[in-house]
Steps between C-alpha positions, in 0.01 A plus 500: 500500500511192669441092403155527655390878379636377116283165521199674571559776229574255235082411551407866467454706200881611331359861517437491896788250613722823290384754700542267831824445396573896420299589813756246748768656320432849600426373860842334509692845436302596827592208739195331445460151368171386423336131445211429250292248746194452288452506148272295289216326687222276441106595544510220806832719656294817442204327639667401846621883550169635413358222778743635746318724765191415347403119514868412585750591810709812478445845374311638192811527246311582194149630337589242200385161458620241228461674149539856647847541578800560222764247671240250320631635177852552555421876532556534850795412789583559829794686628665470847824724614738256714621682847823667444793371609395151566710271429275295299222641314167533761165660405437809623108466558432865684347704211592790697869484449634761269660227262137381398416929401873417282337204354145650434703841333779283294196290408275763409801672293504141251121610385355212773197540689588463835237359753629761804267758313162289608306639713287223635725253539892645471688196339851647506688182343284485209595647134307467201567563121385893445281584274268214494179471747506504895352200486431198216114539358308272358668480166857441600354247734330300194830549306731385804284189504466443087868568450716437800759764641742491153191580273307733738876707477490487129123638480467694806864664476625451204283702346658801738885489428 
């Protein structure tokens, strides 16, 4: 993976940045290199894409305000294919191309949730840790904020291995 995909999976979870990792290496063997472009993100980043469409410009993104979404807990990143055969690597934003079905399948294969399967609101970049939760509740919230990130991960998933 590259520079920017590795510093955004060092802030995730070891368990999910592995099966990132495994996940781009599949996609690799098929042509298709992807980029991690979100990762970890604060309640006030989560806050200003739940806004969006709402009380902000631009299109509804997500159903999750601050507290309700995984990336908050390093549980949760989002994965873009680049176009093929560029010769630098460029996003390939059309969730229609057959690369981002690759993604969701090679994904889906590591034991990660991936957010193509929602029906409301299809978030095709987005993979999350299986077997946890759709969504943080009220408990992992109050642990998140008596903790931090490192000790929710020791309580939360820990627990799990």
């Amino acid at each position: 993976m590259d520079v920017t995909s590795e510093s955004r999976l060092f802030q995730v979870h070891l368990r999910l940045a592995g099966a990132v990792r495994a996940m781009a290496g599949s996609l690799i063997e098929q042509g298709i290199e992807i980029r991690v472009v979100q990762g970890l993100r604060t309640v006030a980043e989560q806050n200003a894409l739940y806004a969006q469409g709402r009380t902000a410009a631009g299109k509804i993104v997500t159903n999750a305000p601050g507290g309700h979404s995984w990336h908050e807990f390093g549980l949760a990143v989002d994965c873009v294919p680049g176009i093929r055969g560029a010769a630098k690597w460029t996003p390939n934003w059309d969730p229609k191309h057959p690369d981002y079905a690759a993604m969701a399948a090679c994904g889906e294969a590591q034991g990660l949730v991936s957010g193509s399967r929602w029906t409301h609101i299809p978030d095709w970049p987005h993979f999350q840790l299986g077997g946890i939760p759709v969504s943080p509740d009220d408990a992992a919230r109050e642990l998140l904020a008596a903790e931090g990130v490192n000790g929710f991960w020791l309580v939360y998933l820990d627990p799990l291995s």
